[in-house]
C-alpha positions in Angstrom: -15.2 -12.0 7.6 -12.1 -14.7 8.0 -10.9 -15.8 4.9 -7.4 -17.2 3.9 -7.6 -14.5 0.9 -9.5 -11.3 1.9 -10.4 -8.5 0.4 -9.2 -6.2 -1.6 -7.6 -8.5 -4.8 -7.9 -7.1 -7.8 -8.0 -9.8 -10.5 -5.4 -11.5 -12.7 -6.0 -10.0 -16.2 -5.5 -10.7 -19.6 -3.1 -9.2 -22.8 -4.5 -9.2 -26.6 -3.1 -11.4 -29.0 -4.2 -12.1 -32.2 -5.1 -15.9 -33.5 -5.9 -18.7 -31.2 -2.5 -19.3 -29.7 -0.7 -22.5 -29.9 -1.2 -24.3 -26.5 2.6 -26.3 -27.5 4.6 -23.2 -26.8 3.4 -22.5 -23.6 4.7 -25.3 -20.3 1.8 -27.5 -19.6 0.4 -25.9 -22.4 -3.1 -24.0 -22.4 -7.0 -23.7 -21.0 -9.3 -22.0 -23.3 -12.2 -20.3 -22.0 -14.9 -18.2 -23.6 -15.0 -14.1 -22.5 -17.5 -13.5 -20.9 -19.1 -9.8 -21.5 -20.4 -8.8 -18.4 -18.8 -7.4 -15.0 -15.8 -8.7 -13.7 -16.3 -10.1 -10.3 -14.7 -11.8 -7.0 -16.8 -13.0 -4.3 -15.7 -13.7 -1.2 -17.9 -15.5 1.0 -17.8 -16.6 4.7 -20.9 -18.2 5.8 -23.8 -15.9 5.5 -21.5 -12.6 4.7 -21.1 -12.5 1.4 -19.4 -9.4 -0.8 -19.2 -9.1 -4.4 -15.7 -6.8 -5.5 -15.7 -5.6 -8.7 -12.3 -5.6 -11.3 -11.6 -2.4 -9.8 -12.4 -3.6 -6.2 -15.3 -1.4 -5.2 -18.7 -3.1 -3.8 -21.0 -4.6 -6.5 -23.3 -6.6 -3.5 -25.6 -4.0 -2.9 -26.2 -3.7 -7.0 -26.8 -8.0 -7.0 -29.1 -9.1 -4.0 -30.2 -12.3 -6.1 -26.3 -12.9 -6.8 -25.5 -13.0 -3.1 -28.7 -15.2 -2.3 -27.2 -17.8 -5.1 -24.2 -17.6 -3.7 -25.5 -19.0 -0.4 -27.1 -21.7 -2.0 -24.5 -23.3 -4.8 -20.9 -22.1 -3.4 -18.6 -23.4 -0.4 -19.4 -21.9 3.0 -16.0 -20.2 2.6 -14.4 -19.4 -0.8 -13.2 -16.8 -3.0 -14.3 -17.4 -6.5 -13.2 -14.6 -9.6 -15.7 -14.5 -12.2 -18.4 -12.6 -14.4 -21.3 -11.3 -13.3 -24.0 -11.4 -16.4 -27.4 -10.6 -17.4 -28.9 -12.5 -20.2 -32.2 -11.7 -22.0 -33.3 -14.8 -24.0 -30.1 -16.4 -25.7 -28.0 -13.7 -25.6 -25.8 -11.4 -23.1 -27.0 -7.8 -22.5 -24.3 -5.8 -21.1 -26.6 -2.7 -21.8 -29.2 -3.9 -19.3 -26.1 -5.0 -16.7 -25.0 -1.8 -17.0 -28.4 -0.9 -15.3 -28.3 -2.3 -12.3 -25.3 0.0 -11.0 -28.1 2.5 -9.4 -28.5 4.7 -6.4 -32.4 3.3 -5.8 -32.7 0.2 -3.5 -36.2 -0.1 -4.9 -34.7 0.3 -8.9 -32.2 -2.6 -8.3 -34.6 -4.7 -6.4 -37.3 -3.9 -8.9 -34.7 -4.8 -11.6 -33.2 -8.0 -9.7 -36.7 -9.8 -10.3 -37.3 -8.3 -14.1 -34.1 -8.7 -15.2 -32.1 -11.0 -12.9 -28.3 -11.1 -13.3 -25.8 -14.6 -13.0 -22.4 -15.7 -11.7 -20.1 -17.4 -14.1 -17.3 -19.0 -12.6 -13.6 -19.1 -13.8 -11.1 -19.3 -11.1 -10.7 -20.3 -7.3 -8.5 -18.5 -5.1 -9.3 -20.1 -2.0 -11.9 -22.8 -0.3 -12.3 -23.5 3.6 -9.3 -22.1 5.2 -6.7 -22.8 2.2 -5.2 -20.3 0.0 -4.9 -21.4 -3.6 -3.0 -18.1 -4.8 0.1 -20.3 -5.1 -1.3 -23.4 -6.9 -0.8 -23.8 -10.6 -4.0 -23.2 -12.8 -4.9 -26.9 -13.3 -5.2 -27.2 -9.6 -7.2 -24.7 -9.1 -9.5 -25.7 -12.1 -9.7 -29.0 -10.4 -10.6 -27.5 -7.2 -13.1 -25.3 -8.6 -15.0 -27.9 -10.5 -15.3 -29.8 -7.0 -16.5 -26.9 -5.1 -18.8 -26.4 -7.6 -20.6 -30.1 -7.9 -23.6 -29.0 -6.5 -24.1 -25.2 -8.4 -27.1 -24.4 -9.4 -28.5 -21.9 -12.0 -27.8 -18.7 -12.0 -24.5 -20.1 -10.6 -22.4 -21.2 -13.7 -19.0 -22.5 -14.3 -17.2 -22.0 -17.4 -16.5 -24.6 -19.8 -13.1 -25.4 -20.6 -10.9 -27.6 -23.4 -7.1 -27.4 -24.1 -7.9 -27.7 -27.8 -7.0 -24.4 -29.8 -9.2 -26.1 -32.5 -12.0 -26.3 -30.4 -11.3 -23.0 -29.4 -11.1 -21.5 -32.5 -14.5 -22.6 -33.1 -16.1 -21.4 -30.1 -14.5 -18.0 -31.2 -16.6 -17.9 -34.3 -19.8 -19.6 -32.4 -20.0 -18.0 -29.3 -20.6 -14.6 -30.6 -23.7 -15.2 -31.7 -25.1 -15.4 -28.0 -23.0 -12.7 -27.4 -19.8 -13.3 -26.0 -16.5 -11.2 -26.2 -14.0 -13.7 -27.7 -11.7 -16.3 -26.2 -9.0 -16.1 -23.7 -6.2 -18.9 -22.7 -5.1 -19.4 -19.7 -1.5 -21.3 -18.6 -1.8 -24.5 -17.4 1.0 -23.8 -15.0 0.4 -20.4 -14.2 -0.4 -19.0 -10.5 -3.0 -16.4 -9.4 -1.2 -13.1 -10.1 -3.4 -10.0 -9.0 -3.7 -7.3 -11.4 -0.6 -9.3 -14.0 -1.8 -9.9 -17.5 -0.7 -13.4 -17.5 -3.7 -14.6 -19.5 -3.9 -14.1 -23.4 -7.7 -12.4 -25.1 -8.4 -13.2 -28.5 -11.6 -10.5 -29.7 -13.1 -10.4 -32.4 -11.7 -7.1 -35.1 -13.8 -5.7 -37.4 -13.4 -2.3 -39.5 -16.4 0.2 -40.3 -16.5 3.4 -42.3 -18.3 6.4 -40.0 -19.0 9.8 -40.2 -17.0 12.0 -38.0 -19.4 14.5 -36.7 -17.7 16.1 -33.6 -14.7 16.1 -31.1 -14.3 16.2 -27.4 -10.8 18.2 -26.3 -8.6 16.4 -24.0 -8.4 17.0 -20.4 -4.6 18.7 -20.9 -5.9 21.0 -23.6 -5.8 24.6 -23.2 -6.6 28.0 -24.9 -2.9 28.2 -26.2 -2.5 24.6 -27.2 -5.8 23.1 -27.7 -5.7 18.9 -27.9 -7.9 16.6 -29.2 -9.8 13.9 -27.1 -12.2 12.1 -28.7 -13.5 12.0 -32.2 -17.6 11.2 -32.2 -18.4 9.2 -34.6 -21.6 8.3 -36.1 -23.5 5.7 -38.9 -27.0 6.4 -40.5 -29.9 4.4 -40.1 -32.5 3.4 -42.1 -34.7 6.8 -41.8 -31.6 8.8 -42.8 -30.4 10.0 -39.3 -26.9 10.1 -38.2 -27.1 7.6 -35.0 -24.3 8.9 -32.6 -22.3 5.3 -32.4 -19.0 5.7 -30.2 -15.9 7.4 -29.9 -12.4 6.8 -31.4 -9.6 8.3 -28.7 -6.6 6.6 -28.5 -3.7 9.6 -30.1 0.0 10.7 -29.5 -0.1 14.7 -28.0 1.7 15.1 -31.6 -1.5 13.7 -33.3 -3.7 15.3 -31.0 -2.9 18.6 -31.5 -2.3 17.8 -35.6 -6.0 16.4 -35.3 -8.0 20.0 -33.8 -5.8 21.9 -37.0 -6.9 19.6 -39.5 -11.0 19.6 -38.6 -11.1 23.1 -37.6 -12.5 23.9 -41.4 -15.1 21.3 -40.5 -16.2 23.1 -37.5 -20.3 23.7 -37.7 -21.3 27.7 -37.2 -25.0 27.0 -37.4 -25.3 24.2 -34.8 -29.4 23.9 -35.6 -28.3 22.4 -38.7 -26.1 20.0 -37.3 -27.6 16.5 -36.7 -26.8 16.7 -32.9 -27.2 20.4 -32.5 -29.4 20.3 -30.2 -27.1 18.4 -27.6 -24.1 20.1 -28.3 -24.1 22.6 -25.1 -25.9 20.8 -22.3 -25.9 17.3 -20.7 -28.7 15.7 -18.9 -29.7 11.9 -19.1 -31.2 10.6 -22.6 -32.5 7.1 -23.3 -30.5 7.3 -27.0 -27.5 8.3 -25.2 -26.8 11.1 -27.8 -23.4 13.1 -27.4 -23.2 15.8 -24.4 -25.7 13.6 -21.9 -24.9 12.5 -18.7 -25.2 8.9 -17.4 -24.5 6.9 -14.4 -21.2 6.3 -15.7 -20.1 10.0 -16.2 -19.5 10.9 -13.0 -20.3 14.4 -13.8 -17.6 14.7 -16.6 -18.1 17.5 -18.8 -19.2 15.8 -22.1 -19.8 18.9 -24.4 -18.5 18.7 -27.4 -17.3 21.1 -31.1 -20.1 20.0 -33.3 -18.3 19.0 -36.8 -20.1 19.2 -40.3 -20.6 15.5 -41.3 -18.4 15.6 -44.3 -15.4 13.7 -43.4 -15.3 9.5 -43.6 -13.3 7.8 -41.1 -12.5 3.7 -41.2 -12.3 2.2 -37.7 -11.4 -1.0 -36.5 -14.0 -2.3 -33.6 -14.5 -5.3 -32.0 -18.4 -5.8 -31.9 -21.4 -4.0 -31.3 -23.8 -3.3 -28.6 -27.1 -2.2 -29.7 -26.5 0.2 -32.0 -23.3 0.8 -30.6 -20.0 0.0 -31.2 -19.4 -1.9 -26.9 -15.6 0.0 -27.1 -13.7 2.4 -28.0 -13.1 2.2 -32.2 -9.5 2.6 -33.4 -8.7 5.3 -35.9 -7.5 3.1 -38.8 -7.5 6.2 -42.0 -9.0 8.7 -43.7 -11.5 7.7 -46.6 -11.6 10.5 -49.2 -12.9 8.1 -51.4 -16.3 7.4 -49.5 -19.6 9.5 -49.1 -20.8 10.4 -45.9 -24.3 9.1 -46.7 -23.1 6.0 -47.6 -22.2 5.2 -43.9 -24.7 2.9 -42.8 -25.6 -0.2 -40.4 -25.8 -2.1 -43.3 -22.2 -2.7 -44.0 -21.5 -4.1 -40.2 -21.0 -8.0 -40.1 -23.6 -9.3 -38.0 -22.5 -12.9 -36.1 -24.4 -15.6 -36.3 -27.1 -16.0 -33.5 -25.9 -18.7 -30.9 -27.8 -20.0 -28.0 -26.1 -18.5 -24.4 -27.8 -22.4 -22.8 -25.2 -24.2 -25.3 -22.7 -22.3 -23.2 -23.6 -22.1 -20.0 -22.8 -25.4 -17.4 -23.9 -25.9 -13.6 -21.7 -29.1 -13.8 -17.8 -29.5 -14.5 -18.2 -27.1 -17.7 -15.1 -28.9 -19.1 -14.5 -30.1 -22.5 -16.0 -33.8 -21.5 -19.1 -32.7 -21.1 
């Protein structure tokens, strides 16, 4: 492979800010795109050797044969283009079912490439034929892209664009529905800065009240100065079970250590009567992804965890949910004395209004003309 941009580049990333931003304060002012949920991914492609790099720079192809077969058939015979890899299942984004496709089996990702094909999204082009368009400002690049991209076929996408926050604001409260991440703006004059947060996120922030059932210790902790890691958190369902639902882990050492003292009166001595019990000292793979199981992901961590009696309500800020999860890590907002554990349920989470992934989706110039 001889490209003007090769391999390894990790991708130009993106800081949280909160509101649609005003494109006025910003030289040549903004380009709003929506966030896609998926895998973050630069292709590099010279001819008929294609790779596939993921945000972290490790080797997706393998994981996306119909990706790379796409990519022959819509992209430039030489190019580098950042963008999302995505699965979608009817008019929405799964990033449940992305997730998997990262497995050891050939025959499981083949099998799954033809029952659950992924896409390519397009956002950015860092370089086509032998020119290198690191340097160029972003509305160059956007122009360059849409032209590479004339003849793109499904499941190769570009993004739409507009420079209007209004606009933006609205696909912010549309988009959702078909399960998209937010918005994020872009500089018009900006260059291509590898692994810089030059680019601006706007996600959606949403508070629930869960049941704190467990903790996790850090990896620092020890016998003589045990830390917290990880609260587990969990919601009931309609049958009256306590659905394991994410994680809140984001504390000081201070409030770590403040955090084990103040639950240790919660801690459960008869784990059969606690609703996770049962997963509380081992870890193998489990389809409800309980607390304590392994997964592709885990690498092996150790994922035990201090089963807590499920007497304590905690409000936590989350973006959205996937499945019956909450997609990220939840923020630990307060205490609520003043709530019942039972009371914790699915029903209080907003649900977005369902939005169709086609309205979003573009072969063509994906701009705010079309």
């Amino acid at each position: 492979m001889q490209l003007p941009v090769m391999p390894p580049v990790q991708p130009m990333l993106a800081k949280s800010v909160k509101g649609i931003p005003d494109p006025a304060k910003f030289a040549g002012g903004l380009s709003f795109e929506p966030k896609w949920d998926g895998f973050r991914c630069i292709i590099f492609r010279d001819g008929d050797e294609v790779q596939l790099a993921s945000r972290n720079t490790k080797e997706l192809t393998r994981y996306f044969p119909e990706v790379v077969t796409a990519v022959k058939e819509s992209l430039p015979q030489q190019c580098v283009v950042d963008g999302e890899i995505f699965v979608a299942i009817g008019e929405r984004l799964e990033f449940e079912v992305l997730q998997e496709r990262i497995h050891p089996a050939a025959s499981r990702v083949n099998m799954l490439a033809e029952k659950t094909p992924a896409s390519f999204v397009a956002f950015d082009l860092l370089a086509v034929d032998d020119e290198s368009l690191m340097q160029e400002q972003l509305a160059v690049r956007r122009t360059r892209l849409e032209e590479a991209m004339v003849n793109a076929t499904a499941p190769i996408y570009l993004t739409r664009t507009t420079t209007d926050a209004t606009e933006a604001g609205s696909w912010f409260e549309q988009f959702e529905g078909a399960g998209l991440d937010g918005v994020v703006a872009k500089p018009m004059g900006s260059r291509y800065e590898p692994n810089a947060r030059t680019m601006l996120k706007i996600k959606h922030e949403r508070t629930a009240d869960v049941v704190v059932a467990g903790y996790r210790l850090h990896k620092t902790s020890t016998p003589e100065q045990p830390l917290l890691g990880s609260l587990l958190l969990g919601l009931y369902d309609d049958a009256g079970r306590l659905q394991h639902v994410g994680v809140s882990a984001s504390f000081t050492a201070k409030r770590r250590a403040e955090l084990i003292a103040e639950l240790q009166p919660l801690v459960a001595t008869d784990r059969e009567e606690h609703p996770w019990g049962e997963w509380s000292d081992w870890a193998i793979a489990n389809p409800d992804r309980v607390p304590g199981t392994q997964s592709r992901w885990s690498a092996g961590k150790d994922l035990s965890f201090v089963p807590l009696r499920p007497e304590r309500v905690l409000e936590v800020g989350y973006d959205h949910m996937e499945g019956s999860r909450f997609r990220h890590t939840a923020q630990f907002k307060r205490w609520r004395p003043d709530r019942e554990p039972a009371s914790c349920g699915y029903a209080q989470l907003e649900e977005p209004v369902s939005y169709n992934l086609g309205k979003v989706l573009s072969t063509g110039r994906g701009s705010e003309e079309d």
